[in-house]
Every structure is written in structure tokens, then in C-alpha cells.
N, C-alpha and C positions, 0 to 999 in steps of 0.2 A: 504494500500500500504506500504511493505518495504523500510525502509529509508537506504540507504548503506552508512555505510562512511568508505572510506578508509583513513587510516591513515601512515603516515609512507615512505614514499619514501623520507620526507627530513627531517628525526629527525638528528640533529646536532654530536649525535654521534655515531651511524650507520656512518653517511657520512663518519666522521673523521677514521672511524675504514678501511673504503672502501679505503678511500684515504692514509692510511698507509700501507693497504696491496696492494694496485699496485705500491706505491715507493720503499717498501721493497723491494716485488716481482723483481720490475725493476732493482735494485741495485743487486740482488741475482745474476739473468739472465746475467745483464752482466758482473759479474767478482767480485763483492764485496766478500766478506771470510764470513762464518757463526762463529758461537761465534766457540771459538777450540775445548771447549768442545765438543758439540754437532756433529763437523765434528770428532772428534778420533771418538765418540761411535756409528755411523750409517752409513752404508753404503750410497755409492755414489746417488743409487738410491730413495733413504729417501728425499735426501737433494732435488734434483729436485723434491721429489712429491713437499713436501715445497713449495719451491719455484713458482713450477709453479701454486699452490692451492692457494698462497695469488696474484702474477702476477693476473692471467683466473677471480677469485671471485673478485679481489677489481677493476677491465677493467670493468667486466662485470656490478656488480651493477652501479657504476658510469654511464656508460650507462644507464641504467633501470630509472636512477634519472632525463635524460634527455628526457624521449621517453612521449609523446604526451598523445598516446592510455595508459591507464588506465591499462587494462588486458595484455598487451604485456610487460607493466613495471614490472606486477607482474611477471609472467612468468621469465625476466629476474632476479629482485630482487629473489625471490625464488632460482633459480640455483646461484646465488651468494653466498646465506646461507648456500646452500651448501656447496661447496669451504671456506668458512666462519666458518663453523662449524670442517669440519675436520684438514684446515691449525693449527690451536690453537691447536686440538685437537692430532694431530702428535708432535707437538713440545713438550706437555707438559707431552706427554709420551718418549719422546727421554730424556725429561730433567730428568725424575723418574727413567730413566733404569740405571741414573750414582752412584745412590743409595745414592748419598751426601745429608744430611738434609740441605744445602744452596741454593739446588733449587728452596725449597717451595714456596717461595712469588710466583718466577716468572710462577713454573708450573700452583699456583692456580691460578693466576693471568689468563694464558693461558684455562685453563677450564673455570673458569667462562667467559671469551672472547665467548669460543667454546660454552658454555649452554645457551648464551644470544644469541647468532647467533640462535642456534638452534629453541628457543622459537620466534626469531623474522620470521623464515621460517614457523613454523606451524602458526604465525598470516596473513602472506602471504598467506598462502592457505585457510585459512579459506575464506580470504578476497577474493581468487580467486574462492573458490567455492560459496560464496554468490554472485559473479557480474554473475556466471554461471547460479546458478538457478533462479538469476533476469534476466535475458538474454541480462543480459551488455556487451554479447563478440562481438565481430566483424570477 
């Protein structure tokens, strides 16, 4: 018999990264200013994906953290890395397009954010398609 274990829904900082992108998010949404750089070099449309990509992914996972069923958390944790993966992943190419050698900390900083998300979505799915083929779903 297969032993599952999932892991991960309450690593300390995943959560931390979740609960920074829905106050970010929040503060975006309603009216806070993004850095000035970043708002001169991108259009209007940029800045809402932003915003609403750390907002939808850091709601959504924090949800996923509280939800009961096993397979519905992953589900939502999953679409969260989503969101997760790309918010970092936009900013830290908005911050490379201004062509300054001063953004580097913060872009790599934002990549590695974006490649850890990513890596933490493909251990989600693994994790979802093991409870699948143990017939853990509901």
C-alpha cells in the first residue's frame, strides 16, 4: 500500500509570501502608488495584471490553507502558484526593461520569489496527482 504524505499547505514561508501578496495586492487595488519607476516604464494595464496577480494568488492560497478536504486545498494552492509565479515574474521583468544595473538585487530577488513559487506548484500537482491515483479525491 502507498503511503501519501502531503506536505506543505502550512510551510511558514509560502504563508508569509501569501500573506504579503494579498496586503500588497490590497494596498495596490485601492489606491496605494507602485514604486515610480516601474509606473513611468509600463503601461496602465501591466500594473493591474500586478496587482491583481499578487491580490486573486495570495486570497486565494490563504484560503487553500484553511479548507478541510485535502484535494480541494491543493486545487486551490496550485492556482495560487500560479498567480504566484507570474506576479514576481512580471515585476522583475518590468524592473530589467529600465536597463539600470541597480535593479538587480530586487529583480533577482523577484525571480527567485517567481522559480520557488513555480517549483512549489509542480510539488502540488504531483501531490495532487498521487491522492488521484490513490483515489483520495472526493
Amino acid at each position: 500500500m502507498t503511503t501519501i504524505i502531503v506536505t506543505g499547505r502550512h510551510r511558514p514561508h509560502e504563508v508569509m509570501f501569501l500573506v504579503l501578496a494579498a496586503a500588497v495586492g490590497v494596498a495596490f487595488v485601492a489606491g496605494a502608488k507602485p514604486p515610480t519607476t516601474v509606473e513611468q516604464l509600463v503601461a496602465p494595464w501591466v500594473l493591474w495584471a500586478w496587482y491583481l496577480l499578487l491580490l486573486g494568488s495570495g486570497v486565494i492560497g490563504l484560503i487553500s490553507i484553511a479548507l478541510p478536504d485535502t484535494y480541494r486545498a491543493l486545487v486551490l494552492e496550485l492556482a495560487a502558484m500560479h498567480g504566484q509565479t507570474a506576479a514576481p515574474a512580471l515585476y522583475a521583468l518590468a524592473l530589467l526593461s529600465t536597463g539600470s544595473p541597480a535593479v538587480g538585487f530586487a529583480a533577482a530577488f523577484c525571480a527567485a520569489w517567481s522559480c520557488a513559487s513555480a517549483w512549489r506548484g509542480w510539488q502540488v500537482w504531483q501531490g495532487m496527482r498521487a491522492l488521484r491515483q490513490a483515489g483520495g479525491t472526493k
